[in-house]
C-alpha positions in Angstrom: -38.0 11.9 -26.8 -39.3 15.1 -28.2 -37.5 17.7 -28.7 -40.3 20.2 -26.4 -39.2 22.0 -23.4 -42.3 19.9 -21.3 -41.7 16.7 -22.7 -37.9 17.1 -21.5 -39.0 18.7 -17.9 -41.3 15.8 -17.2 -38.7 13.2 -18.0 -36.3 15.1 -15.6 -39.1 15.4 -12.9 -39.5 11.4 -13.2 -36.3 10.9 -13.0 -35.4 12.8 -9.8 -38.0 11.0 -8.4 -36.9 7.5 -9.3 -39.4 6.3 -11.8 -38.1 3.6 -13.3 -39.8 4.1 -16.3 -38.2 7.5 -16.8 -34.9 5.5 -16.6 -35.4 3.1 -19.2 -36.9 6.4 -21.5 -33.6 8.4 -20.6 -31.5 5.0 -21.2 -33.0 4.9 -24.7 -32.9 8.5 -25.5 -28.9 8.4 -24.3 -28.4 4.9 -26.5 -29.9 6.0 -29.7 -28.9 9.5 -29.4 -32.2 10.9 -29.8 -33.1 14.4 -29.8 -31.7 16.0 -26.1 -29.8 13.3 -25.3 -26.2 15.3 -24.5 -28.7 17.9 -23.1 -29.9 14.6 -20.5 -26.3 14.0 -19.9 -24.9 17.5 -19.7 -26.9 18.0 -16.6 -26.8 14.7 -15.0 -22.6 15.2 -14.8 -22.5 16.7 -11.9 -24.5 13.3 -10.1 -21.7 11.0 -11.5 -19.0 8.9 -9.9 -21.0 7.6 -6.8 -21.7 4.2 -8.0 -18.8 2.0 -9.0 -18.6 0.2 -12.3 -17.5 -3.4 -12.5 -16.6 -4.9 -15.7 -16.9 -8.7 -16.7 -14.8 -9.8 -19.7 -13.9 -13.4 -21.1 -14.0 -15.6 -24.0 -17.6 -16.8 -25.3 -19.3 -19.4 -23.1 -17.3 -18.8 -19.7 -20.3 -18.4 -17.9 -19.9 -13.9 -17.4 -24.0 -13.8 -17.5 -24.7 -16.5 -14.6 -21.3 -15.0 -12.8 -23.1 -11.3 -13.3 -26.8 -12.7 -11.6 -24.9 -14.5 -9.2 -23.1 -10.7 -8.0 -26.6 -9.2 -8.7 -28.1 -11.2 -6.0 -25.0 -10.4 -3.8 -25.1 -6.9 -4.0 -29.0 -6.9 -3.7 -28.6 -9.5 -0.5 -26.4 -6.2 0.8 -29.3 -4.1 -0.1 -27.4 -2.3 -3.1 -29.2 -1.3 -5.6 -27.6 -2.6 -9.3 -27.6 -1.9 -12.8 -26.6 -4.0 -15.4 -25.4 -3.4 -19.2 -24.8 -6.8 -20.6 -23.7 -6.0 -24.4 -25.0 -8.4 -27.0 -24.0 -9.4 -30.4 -26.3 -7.8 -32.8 -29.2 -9.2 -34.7 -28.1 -9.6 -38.3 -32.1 -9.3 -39.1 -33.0 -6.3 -36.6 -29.9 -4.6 -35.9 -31.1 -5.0 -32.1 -29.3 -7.1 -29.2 -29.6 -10.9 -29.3 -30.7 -10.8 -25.6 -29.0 -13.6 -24.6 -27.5 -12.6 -21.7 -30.8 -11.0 -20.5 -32.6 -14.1 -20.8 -29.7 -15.9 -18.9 -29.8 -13.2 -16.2 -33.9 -13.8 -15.7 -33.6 -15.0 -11.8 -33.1 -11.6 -11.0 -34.3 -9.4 -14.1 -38.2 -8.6 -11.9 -36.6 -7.1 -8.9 -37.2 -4.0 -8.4 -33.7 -2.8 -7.6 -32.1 -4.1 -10.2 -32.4 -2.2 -14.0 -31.5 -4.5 -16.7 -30.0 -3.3 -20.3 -29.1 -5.3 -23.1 -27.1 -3.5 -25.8 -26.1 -4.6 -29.6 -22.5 -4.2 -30.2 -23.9 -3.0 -33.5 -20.4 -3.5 -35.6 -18.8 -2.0 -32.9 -15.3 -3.6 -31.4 -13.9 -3.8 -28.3 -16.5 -6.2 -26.9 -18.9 -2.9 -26.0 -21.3 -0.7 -27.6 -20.6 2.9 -29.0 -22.2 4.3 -26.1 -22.1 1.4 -23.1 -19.9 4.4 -21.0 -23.0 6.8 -21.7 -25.9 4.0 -20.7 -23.8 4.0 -17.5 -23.3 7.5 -16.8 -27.4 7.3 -16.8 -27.4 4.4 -14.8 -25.0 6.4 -12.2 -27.1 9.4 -11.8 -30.3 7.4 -11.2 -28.7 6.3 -8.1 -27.5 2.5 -8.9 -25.1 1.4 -6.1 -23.4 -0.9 -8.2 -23.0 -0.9 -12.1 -22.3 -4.3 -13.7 -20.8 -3.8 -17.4 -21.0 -7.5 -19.0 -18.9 -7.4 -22.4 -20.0 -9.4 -25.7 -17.7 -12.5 -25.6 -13.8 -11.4 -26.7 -11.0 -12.3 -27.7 -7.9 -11.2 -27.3 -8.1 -7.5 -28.6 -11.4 -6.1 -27.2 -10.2 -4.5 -24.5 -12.6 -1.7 -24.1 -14.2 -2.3 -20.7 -10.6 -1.7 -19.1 -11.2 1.9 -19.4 -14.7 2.4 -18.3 -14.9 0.6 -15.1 -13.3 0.9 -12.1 -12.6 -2.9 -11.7 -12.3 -5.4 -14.8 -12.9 -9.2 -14.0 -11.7 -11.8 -16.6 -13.8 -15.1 -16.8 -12.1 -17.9 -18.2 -12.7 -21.9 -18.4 -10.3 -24.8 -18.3 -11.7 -25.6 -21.8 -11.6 -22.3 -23.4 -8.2 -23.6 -24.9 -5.5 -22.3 -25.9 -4.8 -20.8 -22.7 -1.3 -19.3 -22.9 -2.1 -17.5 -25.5 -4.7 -15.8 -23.3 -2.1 -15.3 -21.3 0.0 -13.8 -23.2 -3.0 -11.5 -24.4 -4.2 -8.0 -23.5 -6.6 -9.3 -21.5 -3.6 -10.6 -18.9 -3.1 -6.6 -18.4 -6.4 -5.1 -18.3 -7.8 -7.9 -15.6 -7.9 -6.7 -11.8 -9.3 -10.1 -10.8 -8.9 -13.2 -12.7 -12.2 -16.1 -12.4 -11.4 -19.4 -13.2 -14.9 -20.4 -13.5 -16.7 -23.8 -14.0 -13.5 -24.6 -11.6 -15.1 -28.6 -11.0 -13.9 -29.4 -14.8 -10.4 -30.9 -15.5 -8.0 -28.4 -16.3 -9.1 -25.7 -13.8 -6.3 -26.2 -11.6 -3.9 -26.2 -13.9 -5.1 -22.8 -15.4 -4.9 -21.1 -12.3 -1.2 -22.2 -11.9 -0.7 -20.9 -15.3 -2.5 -17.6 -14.6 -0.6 -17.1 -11.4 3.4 -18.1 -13.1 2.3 -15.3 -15.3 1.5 -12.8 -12.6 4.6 -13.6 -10.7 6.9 -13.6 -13.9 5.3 -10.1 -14.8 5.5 -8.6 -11.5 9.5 -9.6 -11.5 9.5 -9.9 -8.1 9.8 -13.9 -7.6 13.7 -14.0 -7.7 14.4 -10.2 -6.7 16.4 -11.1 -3.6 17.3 -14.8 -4.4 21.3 -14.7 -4.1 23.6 -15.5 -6.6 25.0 -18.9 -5.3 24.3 -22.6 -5.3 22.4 -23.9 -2.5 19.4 -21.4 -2.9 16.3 -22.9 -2.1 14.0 -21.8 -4.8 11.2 -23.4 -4.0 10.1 -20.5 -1.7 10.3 -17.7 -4.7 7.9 -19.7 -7.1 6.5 -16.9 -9.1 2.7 -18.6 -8.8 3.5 -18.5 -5.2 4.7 -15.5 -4.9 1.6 -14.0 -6.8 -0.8 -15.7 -4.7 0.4 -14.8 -1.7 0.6 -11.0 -3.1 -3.1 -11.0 -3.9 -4.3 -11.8 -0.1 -2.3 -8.7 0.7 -4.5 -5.6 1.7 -2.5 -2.5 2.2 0.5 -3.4 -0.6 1.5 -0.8 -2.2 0.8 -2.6 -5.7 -2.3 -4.3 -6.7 -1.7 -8.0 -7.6 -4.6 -9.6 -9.5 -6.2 -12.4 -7.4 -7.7 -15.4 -9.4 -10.3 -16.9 -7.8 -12.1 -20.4 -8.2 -15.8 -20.8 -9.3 -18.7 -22.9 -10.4 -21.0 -20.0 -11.2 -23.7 -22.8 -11.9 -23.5 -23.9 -8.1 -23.3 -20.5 -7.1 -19.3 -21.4 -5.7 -17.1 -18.5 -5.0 -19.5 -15.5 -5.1 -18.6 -14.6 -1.6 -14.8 -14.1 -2.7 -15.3 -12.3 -6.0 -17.5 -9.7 -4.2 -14.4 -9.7 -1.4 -12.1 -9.1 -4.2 -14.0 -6.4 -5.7 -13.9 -4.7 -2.6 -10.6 -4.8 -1.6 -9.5 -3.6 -5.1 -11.9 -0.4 -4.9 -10.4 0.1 -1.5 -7.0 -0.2 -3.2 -8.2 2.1 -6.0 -8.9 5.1 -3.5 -6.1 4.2 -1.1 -3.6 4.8 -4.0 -4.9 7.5 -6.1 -5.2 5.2 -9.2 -9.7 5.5 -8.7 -9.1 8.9 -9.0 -6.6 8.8 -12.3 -9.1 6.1 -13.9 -12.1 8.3 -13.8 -10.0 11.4 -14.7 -9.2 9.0 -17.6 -11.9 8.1 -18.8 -13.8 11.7 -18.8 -10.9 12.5 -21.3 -11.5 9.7 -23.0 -15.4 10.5 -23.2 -14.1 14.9 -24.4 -12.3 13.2 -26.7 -15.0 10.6 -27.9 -17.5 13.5 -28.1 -15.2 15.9 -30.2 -14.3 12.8 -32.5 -18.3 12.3 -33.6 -19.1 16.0 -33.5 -15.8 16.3 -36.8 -17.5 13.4 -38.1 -21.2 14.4 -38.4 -20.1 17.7 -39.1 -18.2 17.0 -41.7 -20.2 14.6 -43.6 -23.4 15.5 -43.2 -22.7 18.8 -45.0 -23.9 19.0 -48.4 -20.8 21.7 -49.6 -17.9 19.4 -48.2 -19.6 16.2 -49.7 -19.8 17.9 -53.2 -15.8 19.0 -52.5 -14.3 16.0 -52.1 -16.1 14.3 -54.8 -14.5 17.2 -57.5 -11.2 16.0 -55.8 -11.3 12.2 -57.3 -10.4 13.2 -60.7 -7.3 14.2 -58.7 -6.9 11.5 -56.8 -7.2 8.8 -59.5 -4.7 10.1 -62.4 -2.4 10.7 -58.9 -2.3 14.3 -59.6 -2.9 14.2 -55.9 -3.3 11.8 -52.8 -5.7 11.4 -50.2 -3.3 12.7 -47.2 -3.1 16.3 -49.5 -6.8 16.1 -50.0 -7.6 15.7 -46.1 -5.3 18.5 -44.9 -6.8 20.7 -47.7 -10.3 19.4 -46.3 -10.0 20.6 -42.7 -7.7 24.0 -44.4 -11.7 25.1 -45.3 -13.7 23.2 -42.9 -12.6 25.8 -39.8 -15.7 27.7 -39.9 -17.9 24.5 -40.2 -16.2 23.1 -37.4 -15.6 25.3 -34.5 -19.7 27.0 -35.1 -21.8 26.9 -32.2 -24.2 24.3 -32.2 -27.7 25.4 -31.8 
């Protein structure tokens, strides 16, 4: 985008009026951080926070981008419009998105009211790109009903999509191995719903019971009124139990994470992840936790935004470059040490840091 007071009004003008193609310009502009791009999303801010943003998470292979077309035709069935940011490993040739999940995602990439964005991770962790929560925040002041955030495959530490969606889903397979370990995993806290998908293979059943012991051990509520005698039939507090029948609840106090059966390839269990999504939004506002998410996450974004400003500030200035490089002499007899030398840096970067940008 250019950097000209008529260039920017015309992409505003399209926008407003729901040109795509001035969507997938501001989604580009916002991604690469082009010239105007916090200008875009300064002024968009107050349009944010009608759509609700879904997350899909899970190991590599557990079916997220035929699960995410599946709820795209859902929602779009509903009349919803959707928006999806499927995050891609990056090209080690182009430095661009691999586009897999795009390409896997091409039943319903030509309707019209659904916008489709593949990012690269780009050597970014967490299983999301530097600026997936800004893509969205465009996505949300367009007007998209629905925003589907599908993270690169993960593991067990990239947890990122936990705090910018409202609901996280974790996909898993019977064959994904290892499963307690997944279990015993961050993803076991960030999930809201669990999907057990390609549920016809051996194994599936056997996950879910595992998935659901772990819920009810967690919650500590299986054996909270069992008494202390013999005799005690204990067969009515299993934990899985006990966490299964907790997820059908709909006005419990605390949310219990359902895990649901599907065979995305069949199109089985749609109808039930959508239900589940629901009732957890409702569950978010009822509570006050939608409210403390999104209060989270636009601290998370102040402090995202202060954290590059220090860094480009800092580095990109010629003085403070040629500073630090006088200080190795220092630093390598151990005259000094690098924590000394970074206090000392931001002693005489004040000025540099706290000027008004332009």
């Amino acid at each position: 985008m250019t950097t000209t007071a008529s260039a920017y009004d015309q992409l505003m003008r399209d926008f407003a009026d729901g040109k795509r193609a001035a969507l997938a310009r501001a989604v580009s502009v916002v991604e690469n951080h082009r010239a105007g791009f916090d200008r875009l999303l300064a002024t968009w801010q107050p349009r944010l926070g009608r759509a609700r943003r879904l997350g899909l998470t899970g190991p590599p292979g557990a079916g997220k981008s035929t699960l995410t077309a599946l709820l795209v035709k859902a929602y779009r069935d509903a009349g919803l419009s959707v928006g999806v940011i499927a995050v891609d490993p990056t090209s080690p040739f182009t430095g661009g998105a691999l586009l897999g999940d795009r390409i896997r995602m091409e039943s319903v990439a030509l309707d019209e009211g659904v916008f489709i964005r593949s990012m690269a991770t780009r050597g970014s962790l967490g299983g999301l790109a530097a600026t997936t929560s800004e893509v969205a925040d465009v996505l949300d002041a367009f007007g998209m009903d629905r925003i589907l955030i599908e993270t690169v495959g993960v593991g067990q530490s990239e947890l990122d999509i936990s705090r910018i969606a409202d609901s996280s889903a974790v996909v898993l397979v019977p064959e994904s191995g290892d499963s307690i370990q997944t279990l015993k995993a961050g993803l076991m806290e960030i999930a809201d719903l669990f999907v057990v998908n390609k549920a016809d293979r051996p194994g599936a059943d056997r996950l879910r019971n595992e998935l659901e012991l772990m819920l009810g051990l967690r919650a500590g509520s299986a054996l909270r009124d069992v008494p202390a005698h013999h005799g005690v039939d204990l067969s009515r507090k299993n934990p899985a139990r006990v966490a299964r029948e907790a997820a059908k609840q709909t006005d419990a106090e605390h949310w219990t994470p359902p895990v649901l059966r599907t065979v995305a390839t069949n199109a089985e269990g749609t109808p039930e992840v959508v239900a589940a999504l629901d009732r957890h939004f409702h569950y978010l506002e009822r509570s006050g936790e939608l409210r403390r998410r999104r209060r989270r996450r636009l601290r998370d974004r102040v402090m995202h935004v202060v954290e590059d400003r220090v860094r480009d500030r800092l580095w990109r200035d010629a003085g403070t470059n040629a500073w630090l490089d006088d200080q190795l002499a220092a630093l390598e007899t151990g005259a000094s040490n690098p924590f000394a030398v970074a206090d000392a840096l931001l002693a005489r970067s004040g000025t540099l840091l706290t000027q008004v940008t332009p």
